[in-house]
C-alpha positions as CSV (number, residue, x, y, z in Angstrom):
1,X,49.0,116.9,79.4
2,X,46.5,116.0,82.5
3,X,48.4,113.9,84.3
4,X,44.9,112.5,85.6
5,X,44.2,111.0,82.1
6,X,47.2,108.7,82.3
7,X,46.5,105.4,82.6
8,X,48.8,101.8,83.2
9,X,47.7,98.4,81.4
10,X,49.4,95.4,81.1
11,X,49.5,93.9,77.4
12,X,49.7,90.3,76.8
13,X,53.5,89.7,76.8
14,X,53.4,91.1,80.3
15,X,54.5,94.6,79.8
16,X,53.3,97.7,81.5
17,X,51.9,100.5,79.2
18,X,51.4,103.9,80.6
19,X,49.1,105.8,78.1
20,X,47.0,109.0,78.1
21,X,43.3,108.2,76.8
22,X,40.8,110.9,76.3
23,X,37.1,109.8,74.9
24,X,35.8,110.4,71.6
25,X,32.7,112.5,71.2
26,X,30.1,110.6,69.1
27,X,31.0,110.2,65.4
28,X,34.6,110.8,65.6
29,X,37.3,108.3,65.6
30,X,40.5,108.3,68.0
31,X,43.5,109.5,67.0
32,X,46.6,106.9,68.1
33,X,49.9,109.0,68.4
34,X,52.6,106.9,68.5
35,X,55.8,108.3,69.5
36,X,59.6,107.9,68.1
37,X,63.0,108.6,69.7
38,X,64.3,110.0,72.0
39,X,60.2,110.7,73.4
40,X,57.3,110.0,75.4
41,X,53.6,110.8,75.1
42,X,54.6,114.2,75.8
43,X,55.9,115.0,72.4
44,X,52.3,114.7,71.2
45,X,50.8,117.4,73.8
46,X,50.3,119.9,71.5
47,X,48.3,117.8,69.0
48,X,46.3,116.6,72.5
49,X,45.8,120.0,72.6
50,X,44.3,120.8,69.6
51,X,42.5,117.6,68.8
52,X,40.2,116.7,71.8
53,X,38.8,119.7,72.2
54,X,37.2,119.1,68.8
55,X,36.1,116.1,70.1
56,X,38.6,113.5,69.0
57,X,39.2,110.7,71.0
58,X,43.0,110.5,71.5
59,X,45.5,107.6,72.7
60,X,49.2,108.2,73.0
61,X,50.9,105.7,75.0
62,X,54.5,105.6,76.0
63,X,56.3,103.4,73.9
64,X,58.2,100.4,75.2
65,X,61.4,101.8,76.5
66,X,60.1,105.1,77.6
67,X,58.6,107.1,79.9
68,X,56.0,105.1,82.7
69,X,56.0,102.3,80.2
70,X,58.2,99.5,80.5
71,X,61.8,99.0,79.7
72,X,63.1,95.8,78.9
73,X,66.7,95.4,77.5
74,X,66.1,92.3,75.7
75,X,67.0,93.6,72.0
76,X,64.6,91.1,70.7
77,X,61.4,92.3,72.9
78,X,61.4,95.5,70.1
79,X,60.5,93.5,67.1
80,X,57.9,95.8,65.2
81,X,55.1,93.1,64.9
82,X,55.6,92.8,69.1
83,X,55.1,96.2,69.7
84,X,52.2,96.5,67.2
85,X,50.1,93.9,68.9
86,X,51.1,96.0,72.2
87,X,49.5,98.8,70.8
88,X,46.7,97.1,69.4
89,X,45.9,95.4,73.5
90,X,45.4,99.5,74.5
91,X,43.2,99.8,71.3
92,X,41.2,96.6,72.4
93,X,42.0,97.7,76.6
94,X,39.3,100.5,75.8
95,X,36.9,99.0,73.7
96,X,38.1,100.9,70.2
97,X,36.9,100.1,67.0
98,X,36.8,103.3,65.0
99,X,41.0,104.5,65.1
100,X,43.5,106.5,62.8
101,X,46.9,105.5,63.9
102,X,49.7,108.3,63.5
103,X,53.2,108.3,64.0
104,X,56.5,110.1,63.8
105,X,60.0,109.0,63.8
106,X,60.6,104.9,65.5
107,X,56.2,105.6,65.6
108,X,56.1,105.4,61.6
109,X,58.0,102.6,61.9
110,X,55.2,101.0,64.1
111,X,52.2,102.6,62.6
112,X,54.0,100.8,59.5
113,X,53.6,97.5,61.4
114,X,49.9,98.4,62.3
115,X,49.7,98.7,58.5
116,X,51.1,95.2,57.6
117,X,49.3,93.0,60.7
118,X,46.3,94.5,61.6
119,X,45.2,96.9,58.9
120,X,41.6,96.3,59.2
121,X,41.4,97.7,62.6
122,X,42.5,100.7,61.6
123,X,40.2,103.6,59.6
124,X,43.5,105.2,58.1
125,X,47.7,105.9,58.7
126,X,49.6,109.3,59.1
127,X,53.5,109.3,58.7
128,X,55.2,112.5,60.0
129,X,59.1,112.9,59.2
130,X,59.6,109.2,58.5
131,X,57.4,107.5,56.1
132,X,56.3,104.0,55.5
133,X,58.7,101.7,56.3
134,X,58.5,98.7,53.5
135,X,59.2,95.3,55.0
136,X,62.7,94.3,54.3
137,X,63.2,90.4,53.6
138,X,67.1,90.5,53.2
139,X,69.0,91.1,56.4
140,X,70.5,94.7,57.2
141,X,74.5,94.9,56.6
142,X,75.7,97.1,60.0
143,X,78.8,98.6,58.0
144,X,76.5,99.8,55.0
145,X,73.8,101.2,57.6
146,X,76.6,102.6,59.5
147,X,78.5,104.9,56.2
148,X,75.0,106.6,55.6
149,X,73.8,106.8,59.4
150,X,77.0,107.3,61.5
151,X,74.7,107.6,64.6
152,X,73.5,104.3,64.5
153,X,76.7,102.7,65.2
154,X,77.0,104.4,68.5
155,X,73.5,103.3,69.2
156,X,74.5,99.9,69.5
157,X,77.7,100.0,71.1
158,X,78.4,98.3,74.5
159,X,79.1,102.4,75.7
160,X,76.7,103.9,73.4
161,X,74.0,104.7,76.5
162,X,76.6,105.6,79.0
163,X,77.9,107.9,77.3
164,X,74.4,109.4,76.3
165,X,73.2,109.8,79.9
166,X,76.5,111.2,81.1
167,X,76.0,113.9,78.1
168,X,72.4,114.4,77.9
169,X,72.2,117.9,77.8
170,X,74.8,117.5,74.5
171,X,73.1,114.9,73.2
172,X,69.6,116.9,73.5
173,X,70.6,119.7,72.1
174,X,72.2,117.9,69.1
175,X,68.6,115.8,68.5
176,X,66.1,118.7,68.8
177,X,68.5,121.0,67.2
178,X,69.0,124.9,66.9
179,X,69.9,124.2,63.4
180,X,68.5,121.2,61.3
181,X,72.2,121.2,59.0
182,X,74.3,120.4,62.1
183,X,72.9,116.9,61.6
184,X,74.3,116.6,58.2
185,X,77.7,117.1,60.0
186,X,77.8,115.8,63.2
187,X,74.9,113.0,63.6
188,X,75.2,111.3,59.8
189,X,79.0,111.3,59.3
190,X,80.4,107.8,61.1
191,X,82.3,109.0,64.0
192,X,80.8,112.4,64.3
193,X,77.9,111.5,66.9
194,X,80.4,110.7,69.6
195,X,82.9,113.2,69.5
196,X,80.1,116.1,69.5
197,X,79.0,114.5,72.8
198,X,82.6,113.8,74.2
199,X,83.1,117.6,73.7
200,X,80.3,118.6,75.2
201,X,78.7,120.5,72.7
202,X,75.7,122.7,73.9
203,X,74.4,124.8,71.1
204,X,71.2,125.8,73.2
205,X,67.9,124.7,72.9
206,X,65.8,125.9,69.6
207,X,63.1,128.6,70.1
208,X,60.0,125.5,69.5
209,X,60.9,123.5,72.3
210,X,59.9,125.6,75.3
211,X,61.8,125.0,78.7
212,X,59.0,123.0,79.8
213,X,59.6,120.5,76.9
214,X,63.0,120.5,77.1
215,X,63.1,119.4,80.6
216,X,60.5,117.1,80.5
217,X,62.5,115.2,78.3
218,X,65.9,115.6,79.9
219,X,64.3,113.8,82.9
220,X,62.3,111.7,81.5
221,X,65.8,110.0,79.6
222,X,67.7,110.6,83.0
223,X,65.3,108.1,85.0
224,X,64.1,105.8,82.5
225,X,67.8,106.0,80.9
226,X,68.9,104.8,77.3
227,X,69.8,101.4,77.7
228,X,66.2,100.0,77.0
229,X,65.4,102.5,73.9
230,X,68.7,102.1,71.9
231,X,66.9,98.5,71.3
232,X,65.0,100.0,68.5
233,X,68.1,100.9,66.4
234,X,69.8,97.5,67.8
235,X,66.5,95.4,66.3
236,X,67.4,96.8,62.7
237,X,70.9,95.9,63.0
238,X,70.8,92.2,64.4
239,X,68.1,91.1,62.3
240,X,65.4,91.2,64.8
241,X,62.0,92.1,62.6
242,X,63.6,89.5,59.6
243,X,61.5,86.6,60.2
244,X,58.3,88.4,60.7
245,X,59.2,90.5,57.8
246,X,59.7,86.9,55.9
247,X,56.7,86.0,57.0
248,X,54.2,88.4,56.0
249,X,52.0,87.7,52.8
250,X,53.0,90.3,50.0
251,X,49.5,91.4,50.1
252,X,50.7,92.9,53.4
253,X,52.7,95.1,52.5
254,X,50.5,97.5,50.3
255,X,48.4,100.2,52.7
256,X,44.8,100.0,51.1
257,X,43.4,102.1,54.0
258,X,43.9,106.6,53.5
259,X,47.0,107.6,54.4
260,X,48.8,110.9,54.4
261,X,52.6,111.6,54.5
262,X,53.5,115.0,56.3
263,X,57.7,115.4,54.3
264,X,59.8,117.8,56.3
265,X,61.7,119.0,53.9
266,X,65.0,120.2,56.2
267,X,65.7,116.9,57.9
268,X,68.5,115.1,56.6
269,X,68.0,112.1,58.4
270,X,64.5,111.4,57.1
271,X,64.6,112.4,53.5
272,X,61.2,113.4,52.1
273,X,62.0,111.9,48.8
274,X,62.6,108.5,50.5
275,X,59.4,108.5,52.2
276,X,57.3,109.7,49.1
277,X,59.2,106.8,47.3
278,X,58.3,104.5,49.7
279,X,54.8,105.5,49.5
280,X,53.9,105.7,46.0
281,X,55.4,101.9,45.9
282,X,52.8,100.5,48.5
283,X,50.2,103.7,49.3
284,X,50.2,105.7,45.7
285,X,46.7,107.0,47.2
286,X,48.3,108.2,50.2
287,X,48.3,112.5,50.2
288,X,51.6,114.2,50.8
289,X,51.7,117.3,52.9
290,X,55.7,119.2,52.4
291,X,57.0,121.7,55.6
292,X,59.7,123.6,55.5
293,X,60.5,122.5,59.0
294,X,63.4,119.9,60.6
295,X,62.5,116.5,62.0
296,X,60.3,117.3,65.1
297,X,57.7,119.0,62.6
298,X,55.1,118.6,65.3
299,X,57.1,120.6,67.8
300,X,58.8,123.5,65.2
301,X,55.6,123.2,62.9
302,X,52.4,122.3,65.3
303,X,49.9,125.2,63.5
304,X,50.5,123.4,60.0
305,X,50.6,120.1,61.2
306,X,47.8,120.3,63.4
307,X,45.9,121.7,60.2
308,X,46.6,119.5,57.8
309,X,45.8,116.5,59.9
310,X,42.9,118.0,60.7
311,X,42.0,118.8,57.1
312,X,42.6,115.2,55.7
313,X,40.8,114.0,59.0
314,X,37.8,115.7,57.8
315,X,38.1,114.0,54.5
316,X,38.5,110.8,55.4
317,X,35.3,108.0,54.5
318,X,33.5,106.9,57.5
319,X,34.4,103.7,59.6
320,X,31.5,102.5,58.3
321,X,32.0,102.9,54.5
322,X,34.7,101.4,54.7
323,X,33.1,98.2,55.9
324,X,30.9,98.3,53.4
């Protein structure tokens, strides 16, 4: 990505985004890409790639915690509704009003948020991997979360980053994985997550990610480190979106705008069944797009995904009909 499209803008809690903003050509909206984790902007560059030259406008910012952006370590500075009003200042930063917000992974979660607070500004939502996430109203037991995601407990341990940084190659090839099964056995199962990085393990890098990619994230994580991102798994856990989750009319919670699932039917983390549940609950509208891919569908899948996005882009009503 052109490093001279990069931009830095302070949002108004005070925090730093770095984001990469590339006009729309007349008549066609801009595509918000919103990042999960472990990633930066950069995971998007391939869908930068394909969409702007068609003339979409696109803005893919750094999400707190990552990249140029910046870190806090206050756990409660990652409350979803926070970060969607961040992203909504870089809407408003460059005079928006015509956007599709997308995201994958932690980004579902906030293009979820979008959703909920500030649906209107939006012309539709795209979930890849992860789908909507439903407002939850009852507070998160850790030992529950913790049998069915194993990970997550070494996410918010006191050693949890430490031991991430000091194993980052490990840890990397583990999360973009030669294999999409090893997660079943050594990222779900409680336990499993740090003993594969206290051995060391280094299956290689999967054919999708090129070198470039790799290492652009390996240093990326090295100098920002992981202390500031692990706040998004630590927010869930110590009931840090509750209250705005409490607060929110019911009305809220159903996505009346187009929205389009992309399922990836070989994660085992985010389970397309879960995500098409979740949609047909609050979006029934919504289309669902299936890959045979793992998580990082936009990486291991980018032809497909590019297409279908592109294809449900060209579907979608105008900005202006839906004003209407």
């Amino acid at each position: 990505m052109d490093a001279s499209k990069y931009k830095d803008v302070a949002v108004r809690r005070g925090y730093t985004y770095h984001y990469y903003y590339s006009r729309a050509t007349a008549g066609k909206p801009t595509l918000l890409f919103v990042h999960g984790f472990p990633s930066t902007s950069f995971d998007w560059s391939r869908q930068v790639a394909h969409f702007a030259p068609l003339g979409y406008g696109v803005l893919v910012p750094d999400c707190l915690g990552f990249g140029g952006t910046s870190k806090p370590t206050d756990l409660t500075e990652f409350r979803h509704k926070l970060i969607a009003d961040d992203l909504v200042d870089l809407v408003d930063a460059e005079g928006l009003d015509d956007v599709v917000a997308i995201g994958h992974d932690w980004g579902s979660a906030l293009v979820s948020a979008l959703a909920q607070h500030y649906q209107d500004r939006f012309r539709a939502f795209a979930w890849l991997a992860a789908g909507y996430f439903e407002p939850k109203t009852q507070a998160v037991d850790p030992d529950v979360m913790f049998h069915f995601y194993g990970y997550w407990e070494l996410m918010n341990a006191p050693h949890g980053p430490k031991l991430i940084e000091d194993k980052m190659d490990s840890f990397l090839q583990l999360n973009y994985s030669v294999d999409p099964g090893l997660w079943k056995d050594h990222l779900l199962p409680r336990g499993a997550f740090a003993k594969w990085l206290e051995a060391d393990r280094r299956p290689g890098r999967p054919e999708w990610l090129s070198e470039e990619d790799y290492n652009h994230a390996r240093n990326d994580l090295l100098e920002g480190g992981i202390t500031s991102p692990v706040n998004y798994y630590k927010i869930m856990i110590n009931k840090g979106n509750l209250a705005d989750h409490q607060a929110l009319p019911e009305a809220n919670w159903h996505v009346k705008k187009p929205g389009l699932f992309i399922a990836t039917k070989r994660d085992s983390v985010c389970i397309p069944d879960l995500g098409k549940a979740s949609l047909a609950k609050y979006a029934p509208h919504a289309e669902v797009i299936e890959l045979d891919a793992g998580h990082w569908v936009q990486l291991e899948a980018t032809k497909e995904v590019n297409e279908g996005l592109e294809k449900w882009l060209l579907n979608l009503p105008s900005a202006s009909a839906q004003k209407l």
